[in-house]
C-alpha positions as CSV (number, residue, x, y, z in Angstrom):
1,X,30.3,-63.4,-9.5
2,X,33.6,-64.0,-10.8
3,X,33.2,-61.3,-13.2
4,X,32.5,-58.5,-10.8
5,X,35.4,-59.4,-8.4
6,X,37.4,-59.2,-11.5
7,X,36.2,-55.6,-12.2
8,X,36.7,-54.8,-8.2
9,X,40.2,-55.5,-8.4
10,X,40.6,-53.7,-11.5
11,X,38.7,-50.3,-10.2
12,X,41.0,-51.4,-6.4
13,X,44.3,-51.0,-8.2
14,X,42.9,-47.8,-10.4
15,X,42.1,-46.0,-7.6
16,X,45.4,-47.0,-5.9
17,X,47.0,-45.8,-8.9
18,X,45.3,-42.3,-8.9
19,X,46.1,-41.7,-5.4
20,X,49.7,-42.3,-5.6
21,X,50.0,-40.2,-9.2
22,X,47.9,-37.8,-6.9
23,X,50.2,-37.8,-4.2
24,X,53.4,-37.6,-6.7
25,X,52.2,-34.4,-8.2
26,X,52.0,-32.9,-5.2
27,X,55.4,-34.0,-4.2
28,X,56.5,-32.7,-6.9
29,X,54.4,-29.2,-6.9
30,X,56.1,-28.9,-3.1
31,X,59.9,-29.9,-4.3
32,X,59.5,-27.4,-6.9
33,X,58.3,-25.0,-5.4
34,X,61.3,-25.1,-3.1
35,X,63.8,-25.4,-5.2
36,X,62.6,-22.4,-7.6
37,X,60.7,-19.8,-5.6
38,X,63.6,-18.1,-3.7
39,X,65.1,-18.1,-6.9
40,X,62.7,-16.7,-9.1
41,X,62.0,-14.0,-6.3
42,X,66.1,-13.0,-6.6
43,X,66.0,-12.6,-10.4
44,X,62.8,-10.3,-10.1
45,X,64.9,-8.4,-7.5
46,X,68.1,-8.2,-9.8
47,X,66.3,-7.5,-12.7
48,X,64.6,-4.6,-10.9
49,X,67.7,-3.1,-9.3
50,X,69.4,-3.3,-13.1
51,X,66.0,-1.3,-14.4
52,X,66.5,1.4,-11.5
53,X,70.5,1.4,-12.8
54,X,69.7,2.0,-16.0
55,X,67.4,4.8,-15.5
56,X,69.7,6.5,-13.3
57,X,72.9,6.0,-15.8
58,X,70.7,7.2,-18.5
59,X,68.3,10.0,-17.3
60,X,66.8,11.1,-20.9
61,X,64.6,7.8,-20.3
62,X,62.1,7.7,-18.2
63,X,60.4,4.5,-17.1
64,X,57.5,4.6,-19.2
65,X,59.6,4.5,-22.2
66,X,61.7,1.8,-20.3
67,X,58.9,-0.8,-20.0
68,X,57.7,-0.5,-23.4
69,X,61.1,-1.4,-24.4
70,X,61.3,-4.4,-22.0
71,X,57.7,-4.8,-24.3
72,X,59.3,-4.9,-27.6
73,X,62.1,-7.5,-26.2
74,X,59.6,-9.6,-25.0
75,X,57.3,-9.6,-28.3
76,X,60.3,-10.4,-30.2
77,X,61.7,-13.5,-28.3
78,X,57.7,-14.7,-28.3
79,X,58.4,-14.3,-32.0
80,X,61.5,-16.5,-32.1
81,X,64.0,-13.1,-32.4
82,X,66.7,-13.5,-30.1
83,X,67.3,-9.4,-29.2
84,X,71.2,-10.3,-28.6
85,X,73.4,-9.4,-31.7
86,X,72.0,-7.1,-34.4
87,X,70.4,-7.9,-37.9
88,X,73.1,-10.4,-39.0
89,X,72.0,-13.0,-36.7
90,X,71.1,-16.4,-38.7
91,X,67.7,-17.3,-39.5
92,X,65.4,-19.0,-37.4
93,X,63.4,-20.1,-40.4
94,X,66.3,-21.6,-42.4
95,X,66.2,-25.3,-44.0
96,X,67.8,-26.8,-41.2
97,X,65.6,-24.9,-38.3
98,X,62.5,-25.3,-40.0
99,X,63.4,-29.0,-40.3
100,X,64.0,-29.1,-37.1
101,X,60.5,-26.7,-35.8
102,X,58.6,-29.6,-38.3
103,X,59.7,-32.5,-36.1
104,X,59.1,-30.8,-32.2
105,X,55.6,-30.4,-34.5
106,X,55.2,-34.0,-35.2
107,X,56.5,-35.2,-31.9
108,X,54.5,-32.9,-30.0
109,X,57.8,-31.3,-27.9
110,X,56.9,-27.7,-28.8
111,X,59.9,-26.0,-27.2
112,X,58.2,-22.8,-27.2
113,X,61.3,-20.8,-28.7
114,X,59.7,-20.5,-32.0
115,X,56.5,-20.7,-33.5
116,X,54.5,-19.2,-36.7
117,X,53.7,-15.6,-36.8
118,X,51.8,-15.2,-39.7
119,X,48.2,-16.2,-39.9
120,X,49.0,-18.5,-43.1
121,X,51.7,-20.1,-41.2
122,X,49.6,-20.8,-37.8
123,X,46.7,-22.5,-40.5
124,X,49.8,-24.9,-42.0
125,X,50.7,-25.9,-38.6
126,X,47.1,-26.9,-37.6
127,X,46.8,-28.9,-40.3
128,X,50.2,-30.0,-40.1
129,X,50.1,-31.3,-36.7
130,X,46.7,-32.9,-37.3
131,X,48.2,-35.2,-40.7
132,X,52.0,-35.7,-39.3
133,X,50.9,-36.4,-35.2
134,X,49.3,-39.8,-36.7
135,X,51.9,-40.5,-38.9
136,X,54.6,-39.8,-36.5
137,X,52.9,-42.3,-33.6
138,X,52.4,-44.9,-36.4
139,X,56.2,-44.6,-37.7
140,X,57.2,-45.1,-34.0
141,X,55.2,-47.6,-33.3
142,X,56.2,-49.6,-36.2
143,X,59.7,-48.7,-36.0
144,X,60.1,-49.8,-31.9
145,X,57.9,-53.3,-33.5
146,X,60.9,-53.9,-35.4
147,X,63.4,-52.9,-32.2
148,X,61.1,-55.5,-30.7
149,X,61.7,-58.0,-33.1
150,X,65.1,-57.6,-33.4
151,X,65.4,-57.7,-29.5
152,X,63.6,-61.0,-29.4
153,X,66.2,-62.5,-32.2
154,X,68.7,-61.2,-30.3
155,X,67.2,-63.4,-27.4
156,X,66.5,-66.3,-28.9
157,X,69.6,-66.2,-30.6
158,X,71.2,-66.1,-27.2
159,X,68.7,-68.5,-25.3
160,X,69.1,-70.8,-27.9
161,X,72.6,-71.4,-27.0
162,X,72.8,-70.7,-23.1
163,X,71.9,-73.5,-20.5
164,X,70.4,-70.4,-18.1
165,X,67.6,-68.9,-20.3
166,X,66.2,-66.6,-17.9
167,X,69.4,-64.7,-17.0
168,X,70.5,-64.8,-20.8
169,X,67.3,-63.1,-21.6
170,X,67.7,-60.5,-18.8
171,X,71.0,-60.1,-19.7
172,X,69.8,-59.2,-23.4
173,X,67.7,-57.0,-22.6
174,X,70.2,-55.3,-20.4
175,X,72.8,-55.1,-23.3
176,X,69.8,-53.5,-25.3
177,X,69.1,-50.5,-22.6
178,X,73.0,-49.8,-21.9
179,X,73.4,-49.6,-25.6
180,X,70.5,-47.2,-26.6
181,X,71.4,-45.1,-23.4
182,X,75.2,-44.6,-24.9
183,X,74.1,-44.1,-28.2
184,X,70.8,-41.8,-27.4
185,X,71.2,-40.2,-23.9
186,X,74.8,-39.9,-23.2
187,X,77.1,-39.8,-26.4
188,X,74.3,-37.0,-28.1
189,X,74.9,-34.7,-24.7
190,X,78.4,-34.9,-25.4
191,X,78.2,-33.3,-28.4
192,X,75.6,-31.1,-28.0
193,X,78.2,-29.9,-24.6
194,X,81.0,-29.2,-26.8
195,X,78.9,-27.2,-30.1
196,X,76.5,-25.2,-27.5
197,X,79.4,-24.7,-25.0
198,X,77.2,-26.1,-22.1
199,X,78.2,-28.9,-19.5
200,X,77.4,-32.5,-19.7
201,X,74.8,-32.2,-16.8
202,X,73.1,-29.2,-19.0
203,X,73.2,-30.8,-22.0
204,X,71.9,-34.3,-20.5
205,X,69.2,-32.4,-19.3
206,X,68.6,-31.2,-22.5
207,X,68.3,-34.9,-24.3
208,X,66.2,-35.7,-21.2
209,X,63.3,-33.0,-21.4
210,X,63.7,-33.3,-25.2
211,X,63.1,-37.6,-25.6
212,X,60.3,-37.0,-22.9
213,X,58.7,-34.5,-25.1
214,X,58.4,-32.0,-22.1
215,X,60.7,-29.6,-23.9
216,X,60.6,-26.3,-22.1
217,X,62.5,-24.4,-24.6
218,X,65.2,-23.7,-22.0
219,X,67.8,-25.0,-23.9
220,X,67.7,-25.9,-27.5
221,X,70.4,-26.6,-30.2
222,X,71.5,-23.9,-32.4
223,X,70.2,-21.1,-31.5
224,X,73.1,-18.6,-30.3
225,X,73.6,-16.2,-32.6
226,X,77.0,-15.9,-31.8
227,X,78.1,-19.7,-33.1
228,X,78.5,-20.3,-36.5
229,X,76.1,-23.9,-36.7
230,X,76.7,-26.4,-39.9
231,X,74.2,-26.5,-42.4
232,X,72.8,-29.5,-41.1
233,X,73.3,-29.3,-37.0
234,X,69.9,-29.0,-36.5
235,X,68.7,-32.0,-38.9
236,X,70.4,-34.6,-37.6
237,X,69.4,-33.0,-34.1
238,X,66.3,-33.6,-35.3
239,X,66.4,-36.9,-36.6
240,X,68.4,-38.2,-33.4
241,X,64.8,-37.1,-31.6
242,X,63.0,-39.5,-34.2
243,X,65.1,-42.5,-33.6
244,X,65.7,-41.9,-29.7
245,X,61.7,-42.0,-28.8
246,X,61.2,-45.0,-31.2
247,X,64.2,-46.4,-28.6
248,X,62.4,-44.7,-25.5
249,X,59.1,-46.1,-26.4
250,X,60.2,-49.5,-26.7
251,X,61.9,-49.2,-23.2
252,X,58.7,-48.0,-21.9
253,X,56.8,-50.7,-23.7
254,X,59.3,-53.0,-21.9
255,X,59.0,-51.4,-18.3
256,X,55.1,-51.3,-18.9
257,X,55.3,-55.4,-19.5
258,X,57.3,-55.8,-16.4
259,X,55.2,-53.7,-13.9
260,X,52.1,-55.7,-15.7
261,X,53.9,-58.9,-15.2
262,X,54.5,-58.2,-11.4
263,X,50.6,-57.1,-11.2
264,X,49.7,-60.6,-12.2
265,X,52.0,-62.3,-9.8
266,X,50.4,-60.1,-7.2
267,X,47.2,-61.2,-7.9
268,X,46.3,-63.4,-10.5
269,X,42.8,-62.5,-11.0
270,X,44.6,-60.3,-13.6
271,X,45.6,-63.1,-15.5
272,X,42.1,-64.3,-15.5
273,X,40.5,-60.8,-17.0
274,X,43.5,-61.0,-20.1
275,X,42.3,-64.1,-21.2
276,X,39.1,-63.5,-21.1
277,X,39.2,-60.1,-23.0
278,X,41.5,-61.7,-25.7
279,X,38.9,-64.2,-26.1
């Protein structure tokens, strides 16, 4: 008896949980929408008006001819070509960028501004993402274990010596996020603001969608062929990603521990069901 109101709770606060991640998504789908369409309907217009301009400045086009070279721009950013500057530009498949392509492959990010073109390329990445996916979750996970451990010497270290434990341990903890948030969200944009020549809010934006692996391909680092990018620019861009998700899981891990600590003070039939699956 006590084991099915155990698994009534549990199925209660999933379908709780579904309607509310229901109801977000379409808070979201409605925000968005908002925010973007009247947008998206004035750059169609502009760029249609600048089409008609350009016809009419040069009349030995015609619009046939037009589209398919609107065709051959598009096939060659799909391609990772950026049709600004001429032949000169700097390669997308350098040491550094293809560093940097191998771990958005690893992490899963996929900005979406470059990707193989040749058949024996798209068969390496296949594979590639199939052996480095697993390797990359099981560096991260060991690497935010050790965060973890050091976090809890940190505590204990601090507890050991403070008459308020509870507060000292929040306190830790809090030292730990406002440190990892200099050092990962807010110092990198910085940087990334003065090299790309973007704002702080564009380049925050950038660390953002890139640490949450959403990564649009909107913005990414080194990529305008009119800066001239250190050799290595786009490795330690990459290997800031690495470290910041081991960081970002570990927060997670922490925020996941809390809301699960509050859902047993709600109702501590959920205490009951942990101890008697870890038995």
């Amino acid at each position: 008896m006590a084991r099915f109101q155990l698994i009534q709770v549990k199925m209660s606060w999933i379908a709780l949980f579904a309607l509310v991640h229901l109801t977000y998504l379409l808070l979201g789908a409605a925000v968005f929408q908002i925010l973007e369409r009247e947008a998206e309907s004035n750059n169609r217009n502009h760029f249609q008006l600048e089409k008609l301009h350009f016809l009419a400045n040069y009349t030995c086009l015609d619009r046939d001819a037009l589209e398919k070279f609107v065709q051959v721009i598009l096939d060659a950013w799909e391609k990772g070509v950026n049709p600004s500057g001429n032949s000169t530009n700097p390669s997308n498949w350098d040491f550094s960028s293809s560093f940097f392509f191998a771990g958005t492959v690893v992490t899963t990010i996929g900005f979406g501004n470059l990707s193989p073109s040749t058949v024996s390329g798209q068969v390496f990445c296949v594979f590639y993402a199939l052996c480095g996916i697993p390797l990359n979750l099981a560096f991260l996970g060991h690497l935010g274990k050790s965060l973890t451990i050091h976090l809890g010497r940190l505590q204990w270290g601090v507890v050991s010596t403070a008459p308020h434990k509870q507060t000292v341990e929040v306190m830790a903890v809090g030292l730990f996020i406002v440190t990892g948030s200099l050092l990962f969200l807010l110092i990198p944009p910085l940087l990334f603001s003065y090299v790309e020549g973007w704002t702080f809010g564009e380049g925050f934006y950038f660390a953002f969608i890139t640490l949450s692996t959403i990564g649009f391909g909107d913005y990414v680092v080194g990529t305008d062929p009119g800066k001239d990018y250190i050799s290595l620019y786009r490795c330690l861009a990459g290997i800031w990603i690495i470290f910041a998700l081991a960081w970002l899981s570990l927060i997670l891990n922490i925020g996941a521990n809390v809301m699960k600590h509050v859902a047993v003070l709600t109702h501590p039939d959920f205490k009951k069901q942990e101890e008697e699956e870890d038995a």
